[in-house]
C-alpha positions as CSV (number, residue, x, y, z in Angstrom):
1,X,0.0,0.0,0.0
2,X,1.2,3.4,-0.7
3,X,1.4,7.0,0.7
4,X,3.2,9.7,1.5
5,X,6.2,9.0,3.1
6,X,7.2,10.7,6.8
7,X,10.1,12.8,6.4
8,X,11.0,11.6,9.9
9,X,10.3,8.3,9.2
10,X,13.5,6.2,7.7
11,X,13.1,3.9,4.9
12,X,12.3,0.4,5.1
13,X,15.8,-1.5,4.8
14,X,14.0,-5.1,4.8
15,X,13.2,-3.5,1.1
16,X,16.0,-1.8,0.2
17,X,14.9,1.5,-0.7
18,X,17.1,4.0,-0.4
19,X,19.7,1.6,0.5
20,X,23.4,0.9,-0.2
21,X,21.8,-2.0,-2.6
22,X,19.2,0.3,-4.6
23,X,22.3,3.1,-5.4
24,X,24.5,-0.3,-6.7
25,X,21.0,-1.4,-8.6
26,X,20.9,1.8,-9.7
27,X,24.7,2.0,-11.2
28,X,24.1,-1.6,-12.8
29,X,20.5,-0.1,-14.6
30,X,23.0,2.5,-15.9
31,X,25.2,0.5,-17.4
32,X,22.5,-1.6,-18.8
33,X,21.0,1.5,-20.7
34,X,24.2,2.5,-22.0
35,X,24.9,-0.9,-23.4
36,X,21.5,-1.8,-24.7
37,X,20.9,2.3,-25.8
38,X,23.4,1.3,-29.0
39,X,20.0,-0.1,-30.5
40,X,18.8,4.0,-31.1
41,X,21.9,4.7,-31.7
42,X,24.1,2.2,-34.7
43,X,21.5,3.1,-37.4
44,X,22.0,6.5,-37.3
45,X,25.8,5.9,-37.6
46,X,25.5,2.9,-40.6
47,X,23.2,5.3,-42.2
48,X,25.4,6.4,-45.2
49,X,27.1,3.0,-45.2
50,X,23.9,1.1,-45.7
51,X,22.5,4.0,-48.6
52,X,25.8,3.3,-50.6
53,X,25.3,-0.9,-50.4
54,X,21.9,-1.0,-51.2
55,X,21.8,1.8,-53.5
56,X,19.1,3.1,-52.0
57,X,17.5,7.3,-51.7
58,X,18.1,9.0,-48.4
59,X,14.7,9.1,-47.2
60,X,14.4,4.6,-48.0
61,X,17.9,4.6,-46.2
62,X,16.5,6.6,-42.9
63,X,13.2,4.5,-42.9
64,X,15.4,1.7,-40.1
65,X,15.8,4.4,-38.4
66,X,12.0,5.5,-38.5
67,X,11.0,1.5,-37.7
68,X,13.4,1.1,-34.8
69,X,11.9,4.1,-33.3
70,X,8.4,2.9,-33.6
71,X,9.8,-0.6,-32.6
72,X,11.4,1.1,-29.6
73,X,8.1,3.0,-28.5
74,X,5.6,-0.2,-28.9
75,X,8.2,-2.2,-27.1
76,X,8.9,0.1,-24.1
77,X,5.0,-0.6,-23.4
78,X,5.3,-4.5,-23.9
79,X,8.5,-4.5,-21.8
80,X,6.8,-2.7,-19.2
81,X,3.9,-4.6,-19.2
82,X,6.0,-7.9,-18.9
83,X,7.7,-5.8,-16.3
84,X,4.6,-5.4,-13.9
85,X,3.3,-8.7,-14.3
86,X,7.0,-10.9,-13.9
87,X,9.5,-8.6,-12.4
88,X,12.1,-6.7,-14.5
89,X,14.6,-9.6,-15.1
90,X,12.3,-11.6,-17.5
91,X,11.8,-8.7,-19.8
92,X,15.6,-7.8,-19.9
93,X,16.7,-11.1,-20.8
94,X,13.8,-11.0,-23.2
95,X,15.0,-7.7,-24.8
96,X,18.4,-8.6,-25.1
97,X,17.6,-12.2,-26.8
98,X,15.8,-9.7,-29.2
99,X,18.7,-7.2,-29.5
100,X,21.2,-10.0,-30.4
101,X,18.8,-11.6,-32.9
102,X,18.0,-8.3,-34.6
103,X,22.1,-7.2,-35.2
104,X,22.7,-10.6,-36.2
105,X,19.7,-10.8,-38.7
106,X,20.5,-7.4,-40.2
107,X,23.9,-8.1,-40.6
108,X,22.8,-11.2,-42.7
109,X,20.0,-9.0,-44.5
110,X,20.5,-9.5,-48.7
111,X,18.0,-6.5,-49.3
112,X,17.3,-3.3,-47.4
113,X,13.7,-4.0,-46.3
114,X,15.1,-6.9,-44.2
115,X,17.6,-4.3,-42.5
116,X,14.7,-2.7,-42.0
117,X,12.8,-5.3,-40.5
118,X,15.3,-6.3,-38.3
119,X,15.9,-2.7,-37.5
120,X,12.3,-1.9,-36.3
121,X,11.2,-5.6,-35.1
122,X,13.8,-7.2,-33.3
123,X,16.6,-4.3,-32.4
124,X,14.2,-1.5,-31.7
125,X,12.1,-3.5,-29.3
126,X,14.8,-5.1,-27.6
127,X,16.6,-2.1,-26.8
128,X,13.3,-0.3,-25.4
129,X,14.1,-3.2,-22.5
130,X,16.7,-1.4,-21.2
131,X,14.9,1.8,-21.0
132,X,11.3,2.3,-20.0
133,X,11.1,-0.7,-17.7
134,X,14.0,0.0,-16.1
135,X,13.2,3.9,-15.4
136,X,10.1,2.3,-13.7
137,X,11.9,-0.1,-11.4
138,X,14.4,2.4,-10.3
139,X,11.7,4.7,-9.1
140,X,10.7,2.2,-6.9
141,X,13.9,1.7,-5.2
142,X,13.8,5.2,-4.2
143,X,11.9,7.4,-1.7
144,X,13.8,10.3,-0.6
145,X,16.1,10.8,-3.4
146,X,13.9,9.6,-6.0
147,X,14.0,12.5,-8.7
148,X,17.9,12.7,-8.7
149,X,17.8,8.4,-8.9
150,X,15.6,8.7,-12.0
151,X,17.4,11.8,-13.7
152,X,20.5,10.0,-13.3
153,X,19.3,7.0,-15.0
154,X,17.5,8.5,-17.6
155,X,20.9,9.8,-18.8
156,X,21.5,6.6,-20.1
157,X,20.4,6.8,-23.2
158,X,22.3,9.9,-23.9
159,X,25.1,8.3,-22.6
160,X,24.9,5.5,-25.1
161,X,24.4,8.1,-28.1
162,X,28.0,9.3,-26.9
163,X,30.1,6.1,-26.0
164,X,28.5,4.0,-29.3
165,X,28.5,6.6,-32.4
166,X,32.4,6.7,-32.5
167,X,32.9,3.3,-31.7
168,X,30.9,2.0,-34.2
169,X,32.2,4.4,-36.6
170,X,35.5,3.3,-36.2
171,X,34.7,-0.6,-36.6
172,X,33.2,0.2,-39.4
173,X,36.0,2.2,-40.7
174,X,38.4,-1.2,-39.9
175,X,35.5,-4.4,-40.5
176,X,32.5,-2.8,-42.6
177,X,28.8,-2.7,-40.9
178,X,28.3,-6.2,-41.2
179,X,30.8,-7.6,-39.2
180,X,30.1,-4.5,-36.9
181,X,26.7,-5.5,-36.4
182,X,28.0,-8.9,-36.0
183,X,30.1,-7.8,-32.9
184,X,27.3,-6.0,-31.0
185,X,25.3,-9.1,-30.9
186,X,28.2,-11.0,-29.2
187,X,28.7,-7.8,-27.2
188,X,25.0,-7.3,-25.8
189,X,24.9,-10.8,-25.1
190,X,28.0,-11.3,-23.0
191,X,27.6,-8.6,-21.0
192,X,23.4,-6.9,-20.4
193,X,22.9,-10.8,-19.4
194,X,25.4,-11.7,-17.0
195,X,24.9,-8.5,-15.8
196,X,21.2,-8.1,-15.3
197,X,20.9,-11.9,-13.9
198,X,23.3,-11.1,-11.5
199,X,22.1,-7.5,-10.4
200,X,18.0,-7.8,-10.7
201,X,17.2,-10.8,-9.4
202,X,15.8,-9.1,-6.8
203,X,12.4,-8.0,-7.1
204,X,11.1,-4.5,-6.4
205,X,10.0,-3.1,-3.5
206,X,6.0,-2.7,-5.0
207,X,4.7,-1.3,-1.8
208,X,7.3,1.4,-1.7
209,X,6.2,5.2,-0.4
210,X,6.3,7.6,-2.8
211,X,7.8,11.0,-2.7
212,X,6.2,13.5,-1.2
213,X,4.0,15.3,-3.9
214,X,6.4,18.9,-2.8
215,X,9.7,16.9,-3.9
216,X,7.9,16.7,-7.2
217,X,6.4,19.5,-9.2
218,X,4.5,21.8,-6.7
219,X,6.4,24.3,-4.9
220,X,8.1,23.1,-0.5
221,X,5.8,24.9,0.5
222,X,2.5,23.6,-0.7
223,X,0.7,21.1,1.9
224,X,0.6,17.4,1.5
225,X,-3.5,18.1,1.1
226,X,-3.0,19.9,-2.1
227,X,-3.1,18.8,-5.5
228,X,-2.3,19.8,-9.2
229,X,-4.7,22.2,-10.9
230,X,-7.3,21.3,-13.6
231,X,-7.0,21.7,-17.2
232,X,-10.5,22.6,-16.6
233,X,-8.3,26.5,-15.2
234,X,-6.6,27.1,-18.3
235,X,-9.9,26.5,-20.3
236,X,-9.3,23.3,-21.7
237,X,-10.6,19.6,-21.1
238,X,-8.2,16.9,-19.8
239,X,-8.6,15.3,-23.1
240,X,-7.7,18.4,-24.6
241,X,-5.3,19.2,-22.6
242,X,-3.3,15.8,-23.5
243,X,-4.0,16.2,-27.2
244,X,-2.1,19.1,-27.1
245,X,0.9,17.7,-25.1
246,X,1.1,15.2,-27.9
247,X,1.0,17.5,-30.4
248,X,4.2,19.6,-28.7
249,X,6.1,16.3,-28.1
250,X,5.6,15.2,-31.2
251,X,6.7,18.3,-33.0
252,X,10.2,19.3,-30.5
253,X,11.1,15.6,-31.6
254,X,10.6,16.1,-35.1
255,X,13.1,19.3,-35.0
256,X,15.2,17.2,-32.4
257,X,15.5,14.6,-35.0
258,X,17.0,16.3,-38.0
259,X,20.8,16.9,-35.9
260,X,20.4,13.5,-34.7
261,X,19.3,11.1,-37.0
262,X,21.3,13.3,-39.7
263,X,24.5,14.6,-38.8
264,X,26.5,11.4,-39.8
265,X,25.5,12.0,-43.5
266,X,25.4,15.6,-43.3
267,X,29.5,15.6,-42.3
268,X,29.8,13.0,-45.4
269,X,28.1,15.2,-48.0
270,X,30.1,18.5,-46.6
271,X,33.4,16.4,-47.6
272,X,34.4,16.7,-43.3
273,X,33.6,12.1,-43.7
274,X,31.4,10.0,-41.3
275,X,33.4,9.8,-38.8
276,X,34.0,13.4,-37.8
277,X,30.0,13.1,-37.7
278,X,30.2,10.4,-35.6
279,X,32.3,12.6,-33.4
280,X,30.0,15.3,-33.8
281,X,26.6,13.4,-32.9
282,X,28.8,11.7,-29.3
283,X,29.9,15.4,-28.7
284,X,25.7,16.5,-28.9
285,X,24.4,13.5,-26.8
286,X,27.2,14.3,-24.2
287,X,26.2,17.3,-23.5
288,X,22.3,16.1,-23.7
289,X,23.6,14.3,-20.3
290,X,24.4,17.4,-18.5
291,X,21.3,19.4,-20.0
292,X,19.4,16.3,-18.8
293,X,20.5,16.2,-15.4
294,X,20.3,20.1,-14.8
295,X,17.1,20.6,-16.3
296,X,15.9,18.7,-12.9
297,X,17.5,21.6,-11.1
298,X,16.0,24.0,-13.5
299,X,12.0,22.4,-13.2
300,X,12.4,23.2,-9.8
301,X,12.9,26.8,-9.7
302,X,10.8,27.7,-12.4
303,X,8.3,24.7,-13.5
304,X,7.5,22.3,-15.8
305,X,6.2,24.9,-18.6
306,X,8.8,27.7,-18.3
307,X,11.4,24.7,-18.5
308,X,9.7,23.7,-21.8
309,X,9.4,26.8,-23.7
310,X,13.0,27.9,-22.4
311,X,14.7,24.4,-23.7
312,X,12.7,24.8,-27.1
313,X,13.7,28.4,-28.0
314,X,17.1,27.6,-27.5
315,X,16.9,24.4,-29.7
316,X,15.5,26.6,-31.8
317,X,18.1,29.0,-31.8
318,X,20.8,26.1,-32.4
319,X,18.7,24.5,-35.5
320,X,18.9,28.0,-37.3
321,X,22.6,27.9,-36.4
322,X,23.2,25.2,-38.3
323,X,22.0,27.5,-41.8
324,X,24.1,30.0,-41.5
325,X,27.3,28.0,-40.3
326,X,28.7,24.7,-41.8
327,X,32.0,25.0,-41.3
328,X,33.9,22.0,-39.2
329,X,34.7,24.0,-36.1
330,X,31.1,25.7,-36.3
331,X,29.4,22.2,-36.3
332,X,31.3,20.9,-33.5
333,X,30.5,24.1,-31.6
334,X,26.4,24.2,-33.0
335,X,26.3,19.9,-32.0
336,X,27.7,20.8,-28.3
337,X,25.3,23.3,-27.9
338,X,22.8,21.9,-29.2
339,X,23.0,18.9,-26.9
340,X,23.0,21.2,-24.1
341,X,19.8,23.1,-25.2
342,X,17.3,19.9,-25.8
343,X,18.7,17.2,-23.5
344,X,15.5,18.6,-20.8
345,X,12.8,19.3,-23.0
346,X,11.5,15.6,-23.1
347,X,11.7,15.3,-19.2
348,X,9.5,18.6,-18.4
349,X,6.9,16.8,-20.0
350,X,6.5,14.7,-17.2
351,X,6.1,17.8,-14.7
352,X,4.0,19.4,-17.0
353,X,1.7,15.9,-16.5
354,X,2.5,16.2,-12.8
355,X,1.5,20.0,-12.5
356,X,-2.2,19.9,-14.6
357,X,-2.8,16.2,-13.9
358,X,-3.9,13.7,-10.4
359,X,-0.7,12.0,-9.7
360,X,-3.1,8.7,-10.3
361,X,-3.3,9.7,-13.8
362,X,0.4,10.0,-14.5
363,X,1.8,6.7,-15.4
364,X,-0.5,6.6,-18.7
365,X,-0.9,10.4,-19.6
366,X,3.2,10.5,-18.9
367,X,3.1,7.1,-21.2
368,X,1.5,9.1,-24.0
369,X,3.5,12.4,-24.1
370,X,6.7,9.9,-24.2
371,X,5.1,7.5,-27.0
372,X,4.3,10.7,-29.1
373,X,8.1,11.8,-29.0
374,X,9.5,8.5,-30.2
375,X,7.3,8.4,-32.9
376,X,8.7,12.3,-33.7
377,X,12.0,11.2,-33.7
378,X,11.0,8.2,-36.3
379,X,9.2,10.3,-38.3
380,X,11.4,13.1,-38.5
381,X,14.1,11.0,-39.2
382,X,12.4,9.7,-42.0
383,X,11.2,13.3,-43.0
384,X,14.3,14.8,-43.1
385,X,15.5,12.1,-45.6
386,X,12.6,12.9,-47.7
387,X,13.4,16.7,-48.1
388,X,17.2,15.9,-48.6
389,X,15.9,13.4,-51.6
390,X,13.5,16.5,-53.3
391,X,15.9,19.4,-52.7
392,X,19.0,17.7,-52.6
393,X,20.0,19.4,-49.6
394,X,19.8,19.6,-46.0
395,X,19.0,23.5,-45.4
396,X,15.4,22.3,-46.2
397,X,15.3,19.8,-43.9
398,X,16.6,22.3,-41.2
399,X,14.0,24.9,-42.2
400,X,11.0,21.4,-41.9
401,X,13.0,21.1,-38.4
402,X,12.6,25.2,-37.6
403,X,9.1,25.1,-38.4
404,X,7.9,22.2,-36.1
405,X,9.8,23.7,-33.6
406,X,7.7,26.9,-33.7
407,X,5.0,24.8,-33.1
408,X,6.4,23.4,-30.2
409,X,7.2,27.0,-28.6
410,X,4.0,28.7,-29.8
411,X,2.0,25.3,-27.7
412,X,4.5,26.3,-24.5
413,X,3.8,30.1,-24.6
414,X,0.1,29.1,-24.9
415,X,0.5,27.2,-22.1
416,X,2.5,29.7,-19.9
417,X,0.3,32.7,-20.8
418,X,-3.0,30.8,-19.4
419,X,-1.1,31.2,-16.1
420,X,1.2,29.1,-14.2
421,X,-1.1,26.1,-12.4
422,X,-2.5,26.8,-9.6
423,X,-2.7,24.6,-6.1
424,X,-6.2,23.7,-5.2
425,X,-7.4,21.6,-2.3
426,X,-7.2,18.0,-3.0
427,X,-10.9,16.4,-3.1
């Protein structure tokens, strides 16, 4: 049974929470992220080398990337299903059988709609294993340092986009993508599994407290008795309200996407060569990890929408920086900061859910925000391709990535002009 927690009142060390155990658990759900994050990350990397063996256009070439996206959304929602119902252990081993499978089977692949298979099917769904349902089993190894546990380990995935890019650059440089793709399956599977069966065995403390609701969104000083305004005060429905949270994480993804997806095969058409891209795309996600972890600071101060509309304008402020300067120094500077601009724009969603939303609703309305960012990063990705193939250059594709963006800011400064939420006595 839950509630809110005493701050008097230790944690319960017969489950581990807070514990020596749930910090080491935490370390090990780290690791397993950055290993198992190489799944978002390889395709964007053997983009141009996939495009020149198949022979295929830009936009067919970033459709993996699209699949494993959509692979990696639908399977964070399986995994965590599997999660509630059998512990986190089965799902992980589950996910990385799939991981394996799917580097091994596109390495194989004779035609580039089996890459793509395998890319959506089997490596974007395995990899979501080592995400989502681990995110939700740290938070319940955690009371009273919860937020920090779960920014730290949401970092993962950024961490993997900046250990994997080179790396798998450079073996494909010295072995060629297949024999790269080859090695990650071996890699995955002698290390996530020996790992996990040896670090999450245990299984979660279920009944754990939960943070008080003022360690959260709403301001120290707010009363445990209070509660998150209604949409119903900024004019709008719940369902409203959600549709349009959709609608801005799906459109900050699609800009977020462009850099991401395509920076690899920008550096290659620019003459600079894929592996200074490669460099270029670790350099962004690296500093993702620090705008990750300090947009929890930043939520705190200022709240969940002011946090939004300030990571978006600068994000936009970086994809317009990448017109007017494509010189190699310029891009390394433009791909550092704009890692540090949108690593916390995906996180505020969830304290945006927290602030207009009962905490009882979070799990699922959080859920859909999140789903409808993947899928802007997948289609994006593939959108970008698509504009490069009918202009035969990337400025377009920046200027598609410019205007979604302004869709995203002009949804936040709706958002912040109704007034910040207000704290109304729980009923």
């Amino acid at each position: 049974m839950t509630g809110v927690i005493d701050p008097g009142h230790a944690p319960d060390a017969r489950l581990g929470v807070d514990s020596a155990y749930a910090w080491a658990r935490l370390t090990a759900a780290l690791l397993l992220s950055t290993i198992g994050g190489v799944g978002m990350w390889s395709v964007v990397v053997v983009l141009p080398s996939v495009q020149a063996e198949f022979a295929a256009a830009r936009s067919d070439a970033s459709l993996p990337y699209t699949l494993t996206m959509i692979g990696y959304g639908l399977g964070g929602l399986l995994m965590g299903r599997l999660s509630d119902r059998f512990g986190i252990l089965p799902p992980v081993i589950a996910g990385t059988v799939a991981l394996a499978a799917g580097y091994a089977c596109a390495g194989l692949s004779a035609h580039l709609w089996q890459f793509t298979l395998a890319q959506g099917l089997l490596i974007g769904v395995g990899s979501s294993a080592t995400f989502a349902p681990l995110l939700a089993d740290t938070s319940l190894w955690f009371a009273r340092r919860r937020g920090i546990a779960v920014a730290i380990f949401a970092s993962g995935n950024y961490l993997a986009g900046t250990v994997w890019p080179p790396l798998v650059q450079h073996y494909i440089d010295s072995a060629g993508w297949r024999q790269t793709y080859f090695g990650i399956a071996l890699f995955c599977t002698a290390t996530v599994l020996p790992l996990a069966a040896a670090v999450l065995r245990r299984r979660s403390p279920r009944d754990a407290p939960t943070v008080p609701k003022a360690t959260l969104s709403q301001p120290a000083t707010s009363s445990v008795g209070a509660a998150p305004a209604s949409p119903l005060s900024i004019g709008l429905s719940p369902g409203a309200l959600q549709a349009l949270l959709i609608l801005a994480g799906l459109s900050c993804c699609i800009a977020m996407s462009m850099p991401q997806v395509h920076i690899v095969a920008y550096c290659g058409d620019l003459g600079y060569g894929a592996a200074r891209g490669a460099q270029m795309l670790s350099l962004m996600l690296g500093f993702g990890i620090v705008s990750r972890l300090a947009s929890g600071w930043i939520v705190d101060h200022i709240g969940g929408v002011r946090t939004l509309l300030l990571g978006s304008g600068l994000q936009m402020f970086a994809l317009a920086l990448f017109l007017g300067f494509d010189g190699l120094v310029s891009l390394y500077v433009i791909s550092a900061l704009f890692g540090l601009f949108q690593g916390g724009i995906v996180p505020s969603y969830a304290i945006i859910v927290r602030e207009y939303f009962p905490a009882r609703e979070a799990g699922a309305r959080v859920g859909a925000v999140f789903m409808a960012t993947l899928f802007g990063m997948a289609l994006g990705g593939w959108m970008s391709g698509a504009v490069f193939d009918l202009t035969g250059s990337y400025d377009a594709a920046f200027v598609n990535g410019l205007l979604w963006n302004l869709v995203n800011v002009a949804i936040a400064a709706w958002l912040l002009r109704q007034g910040r939420p207000r704290l109304v006595a729980a009923t």
